[in-house]
Backbone bond lengths (Angstrom), bond angles and torsions (degrees), N, CA, C in turn:
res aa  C-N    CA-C-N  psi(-1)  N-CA   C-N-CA  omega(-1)  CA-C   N-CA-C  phi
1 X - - - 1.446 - - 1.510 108.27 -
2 X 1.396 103.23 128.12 2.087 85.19 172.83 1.599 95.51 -122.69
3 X 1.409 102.73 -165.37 1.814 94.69 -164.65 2.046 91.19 -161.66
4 X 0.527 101.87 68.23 1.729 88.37 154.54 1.196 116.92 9.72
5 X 1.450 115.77 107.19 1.405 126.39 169.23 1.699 116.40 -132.11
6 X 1.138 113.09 101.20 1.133 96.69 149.88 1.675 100.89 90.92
7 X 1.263 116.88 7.51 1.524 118.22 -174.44 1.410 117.95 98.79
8 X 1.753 115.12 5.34 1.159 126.06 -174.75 1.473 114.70 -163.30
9 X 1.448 122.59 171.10 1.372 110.45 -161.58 1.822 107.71 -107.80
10 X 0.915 114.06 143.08 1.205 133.69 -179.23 1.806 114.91 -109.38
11 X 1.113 108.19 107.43 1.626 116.27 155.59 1.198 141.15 -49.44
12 X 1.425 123.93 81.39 1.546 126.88 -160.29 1.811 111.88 -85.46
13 X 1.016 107.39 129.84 1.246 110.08 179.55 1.323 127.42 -70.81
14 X 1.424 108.64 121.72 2.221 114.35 -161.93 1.559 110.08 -22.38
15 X 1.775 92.24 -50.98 1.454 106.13 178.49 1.338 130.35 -27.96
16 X 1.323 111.58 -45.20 1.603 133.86 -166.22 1.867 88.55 -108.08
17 X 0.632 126.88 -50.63 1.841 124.65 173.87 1.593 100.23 -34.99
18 X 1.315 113.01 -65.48 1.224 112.95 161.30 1.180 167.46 7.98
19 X 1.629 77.24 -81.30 1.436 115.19 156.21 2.016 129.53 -41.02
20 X 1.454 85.77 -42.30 1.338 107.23 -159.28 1.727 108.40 -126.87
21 X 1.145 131.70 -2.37 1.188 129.60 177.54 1.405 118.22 -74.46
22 X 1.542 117.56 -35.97 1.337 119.16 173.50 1.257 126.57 -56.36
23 X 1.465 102.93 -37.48 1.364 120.25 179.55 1.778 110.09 -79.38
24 X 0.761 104.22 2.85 1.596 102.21 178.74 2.107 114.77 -89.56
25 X 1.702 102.58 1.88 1.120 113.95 -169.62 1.616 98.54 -100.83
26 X 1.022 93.99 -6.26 1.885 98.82 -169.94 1.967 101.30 -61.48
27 X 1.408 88.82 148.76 1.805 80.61 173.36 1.235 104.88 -141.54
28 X 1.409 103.55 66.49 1.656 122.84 -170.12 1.370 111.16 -12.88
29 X 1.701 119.08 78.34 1.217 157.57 -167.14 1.618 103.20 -101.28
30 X 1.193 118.90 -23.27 1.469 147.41 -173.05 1.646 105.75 32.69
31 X 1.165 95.00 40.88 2.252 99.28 175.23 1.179 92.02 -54.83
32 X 1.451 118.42 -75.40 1.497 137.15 -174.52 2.399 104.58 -9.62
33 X 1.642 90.76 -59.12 1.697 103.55 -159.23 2.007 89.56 -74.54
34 X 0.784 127.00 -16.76 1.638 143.58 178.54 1.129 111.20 -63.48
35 X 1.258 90.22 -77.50 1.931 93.70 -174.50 2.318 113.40 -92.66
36 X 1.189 70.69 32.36 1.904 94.25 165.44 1.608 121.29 -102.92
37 X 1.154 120.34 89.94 1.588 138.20 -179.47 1.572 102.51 -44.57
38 X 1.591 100.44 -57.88 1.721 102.05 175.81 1.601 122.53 -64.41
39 X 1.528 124.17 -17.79 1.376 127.09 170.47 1.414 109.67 -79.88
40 X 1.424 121.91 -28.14 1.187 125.58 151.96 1.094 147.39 -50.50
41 X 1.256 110.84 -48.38 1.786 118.78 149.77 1.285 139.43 -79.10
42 X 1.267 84.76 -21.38 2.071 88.30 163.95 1.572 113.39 -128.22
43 X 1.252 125.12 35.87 1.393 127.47 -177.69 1.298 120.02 -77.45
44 X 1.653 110.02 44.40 1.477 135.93 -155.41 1.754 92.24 -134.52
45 X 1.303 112.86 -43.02 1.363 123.27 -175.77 1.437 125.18 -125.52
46 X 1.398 87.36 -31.22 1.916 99.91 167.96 1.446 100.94 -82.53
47 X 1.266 115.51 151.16 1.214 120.93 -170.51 2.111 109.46 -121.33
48 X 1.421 110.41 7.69 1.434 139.16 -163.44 0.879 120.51 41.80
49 X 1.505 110.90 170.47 1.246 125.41 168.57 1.614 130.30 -33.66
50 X 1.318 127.62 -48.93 1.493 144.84 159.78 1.605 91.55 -37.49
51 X 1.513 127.05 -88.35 1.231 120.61 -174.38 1.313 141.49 -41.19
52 X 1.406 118.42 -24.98 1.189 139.29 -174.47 1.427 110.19 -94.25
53 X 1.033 114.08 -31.50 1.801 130.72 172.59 1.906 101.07 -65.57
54 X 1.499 114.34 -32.08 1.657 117.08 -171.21 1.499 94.40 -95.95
55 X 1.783 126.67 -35.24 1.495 113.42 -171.31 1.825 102.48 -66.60
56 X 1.601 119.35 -40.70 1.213 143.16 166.49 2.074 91.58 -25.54
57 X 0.883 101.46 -77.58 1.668 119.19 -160.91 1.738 94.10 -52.42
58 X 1.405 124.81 -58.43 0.950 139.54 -174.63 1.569 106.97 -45.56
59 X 1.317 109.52 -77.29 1.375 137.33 -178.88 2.046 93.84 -18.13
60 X 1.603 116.70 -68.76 1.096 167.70 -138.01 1.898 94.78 -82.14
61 X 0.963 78.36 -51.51 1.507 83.77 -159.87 1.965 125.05 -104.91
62 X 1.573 112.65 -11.42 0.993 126.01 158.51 1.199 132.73 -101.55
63 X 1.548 105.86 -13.04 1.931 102.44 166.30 1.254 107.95 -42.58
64 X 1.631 100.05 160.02 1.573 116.15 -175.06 1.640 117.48 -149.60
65 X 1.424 106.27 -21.15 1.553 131.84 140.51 1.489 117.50 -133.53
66 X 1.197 101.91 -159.27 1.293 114.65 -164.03 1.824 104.21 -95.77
67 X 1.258 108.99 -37.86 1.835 105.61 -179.07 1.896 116.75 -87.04
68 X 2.123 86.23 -6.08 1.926 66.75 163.37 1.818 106.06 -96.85
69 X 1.631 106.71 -12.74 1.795 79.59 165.55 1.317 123.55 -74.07
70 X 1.226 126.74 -20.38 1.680 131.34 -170.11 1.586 88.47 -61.24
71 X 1.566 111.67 -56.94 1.611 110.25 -178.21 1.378 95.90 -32.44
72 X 1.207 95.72 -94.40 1.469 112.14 -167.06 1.955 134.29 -15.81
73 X 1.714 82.83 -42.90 1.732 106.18 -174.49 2.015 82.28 -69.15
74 X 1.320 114.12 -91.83 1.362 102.78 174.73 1.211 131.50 -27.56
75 X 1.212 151.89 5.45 1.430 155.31 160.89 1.874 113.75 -82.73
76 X 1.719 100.84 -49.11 1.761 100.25 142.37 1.539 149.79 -91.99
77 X 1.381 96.44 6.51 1.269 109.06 167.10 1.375 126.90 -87.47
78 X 1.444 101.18 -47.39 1.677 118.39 163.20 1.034 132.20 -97.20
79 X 1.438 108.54 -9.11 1.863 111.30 -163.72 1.331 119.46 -119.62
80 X 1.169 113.77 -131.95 1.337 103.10 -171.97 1.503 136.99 -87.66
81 X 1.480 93.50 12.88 1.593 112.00 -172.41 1.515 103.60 -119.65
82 X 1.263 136.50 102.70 1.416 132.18 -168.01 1.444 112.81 -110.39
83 X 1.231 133.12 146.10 1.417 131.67 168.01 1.581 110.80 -102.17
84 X 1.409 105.56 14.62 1.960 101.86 -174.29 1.657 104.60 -73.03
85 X 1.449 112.19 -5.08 1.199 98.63 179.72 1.352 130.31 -85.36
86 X 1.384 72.30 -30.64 2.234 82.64 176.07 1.452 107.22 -56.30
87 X 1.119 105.00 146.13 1.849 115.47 173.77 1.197 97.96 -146.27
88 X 1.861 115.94 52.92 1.665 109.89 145.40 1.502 116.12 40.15
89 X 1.390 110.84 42.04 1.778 122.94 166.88 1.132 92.25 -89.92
90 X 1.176 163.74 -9.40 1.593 153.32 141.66 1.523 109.75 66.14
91 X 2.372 107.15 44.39 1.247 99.19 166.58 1.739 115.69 -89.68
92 X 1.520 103.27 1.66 1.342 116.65 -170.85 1.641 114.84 -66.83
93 X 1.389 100.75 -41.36 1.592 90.88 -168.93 1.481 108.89 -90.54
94 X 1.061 121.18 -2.20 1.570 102.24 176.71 1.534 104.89 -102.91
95 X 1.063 135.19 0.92 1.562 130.36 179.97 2.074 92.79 -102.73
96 X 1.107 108.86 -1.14 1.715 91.05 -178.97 1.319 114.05 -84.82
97 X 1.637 120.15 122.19 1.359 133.61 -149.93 2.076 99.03 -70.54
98 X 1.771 99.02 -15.14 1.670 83.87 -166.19 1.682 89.70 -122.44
99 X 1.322 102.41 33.18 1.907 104.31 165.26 1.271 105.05 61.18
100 X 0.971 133.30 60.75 1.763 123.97 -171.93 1.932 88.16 -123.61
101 X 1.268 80.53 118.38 1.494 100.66 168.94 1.806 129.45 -56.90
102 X 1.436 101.78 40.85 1.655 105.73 -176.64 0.930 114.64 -30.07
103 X 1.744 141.11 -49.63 1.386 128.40 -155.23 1.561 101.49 -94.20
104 X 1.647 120.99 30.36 1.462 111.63 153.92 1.866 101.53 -114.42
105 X 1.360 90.49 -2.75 1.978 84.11 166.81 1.324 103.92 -78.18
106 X 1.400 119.93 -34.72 1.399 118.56 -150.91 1.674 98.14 -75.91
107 X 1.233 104.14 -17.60 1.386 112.68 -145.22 1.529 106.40 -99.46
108 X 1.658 100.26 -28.52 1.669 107.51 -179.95 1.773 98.78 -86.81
109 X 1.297 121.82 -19.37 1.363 115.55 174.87 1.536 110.89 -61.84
110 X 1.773 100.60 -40.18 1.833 106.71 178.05 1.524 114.64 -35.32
111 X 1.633 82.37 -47.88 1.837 101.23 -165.12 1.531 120.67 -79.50
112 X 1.174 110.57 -21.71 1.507 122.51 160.54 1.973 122.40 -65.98
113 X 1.294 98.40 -35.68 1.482 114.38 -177.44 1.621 107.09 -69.20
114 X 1.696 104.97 -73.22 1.576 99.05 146.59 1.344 144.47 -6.80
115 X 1.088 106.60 -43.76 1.923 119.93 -160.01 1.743 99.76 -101.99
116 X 1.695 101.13 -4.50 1.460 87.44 -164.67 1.624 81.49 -145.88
């Protein structure tokens, strides 16, 4: 996969292709942020499942070195995008019309927060 960087192309590693290809099927349909109990009660600060599935893609898919993902990873780890809300009720992935495995977004955000 390569990707345009910067006026030139850059070689992304499958690994990180990966990452983010599934999610590129989404058709921000937002079932997922719907049938979410926790986007429901805090959909004041939680921003749901639907959204977090596109910051996921984002995160994933526009690095270009390594210190604008650290930015980036810290911006949902600490900032204004939080995953403390999710509590892994796992009504997201079975209502998503294009099968996209949300509760491994939710889940690699866990693991990102962790690490940092």
């Amino acid at each position: 996969y390569q990707r345009r960087v910067h006026g030139s192309f850059k070689l992304v590693h499958p690994s990180v292709v990966n990452q983010f290809m599934e999610l590129t099927d989404c058709v921000l349909c937002a079932s997922c942020s719907a049938a979410c109990p926790s986007y429901w009660w805090n959909n004041d600060v939680y921003y749901g499942p639907a959204a977090m599935v596109q910051a996921w893609r984002w995160l994933w898919e526009q690095h270009n070195d390594k210190a604008t993902f650290e930015r980036k990873v810290k911006q949902f780890t600490n900032g204004f995008v939080t995953i403390e809300f999710c509590h892994n009720i796992g009504n997201c992935t079975p209502v998503c019309p294009k099968n996209i495995n949300v509760d491994r977004v939710m889940n690699g955000f866990r693991m990102l927060a962790s690490l940092h």
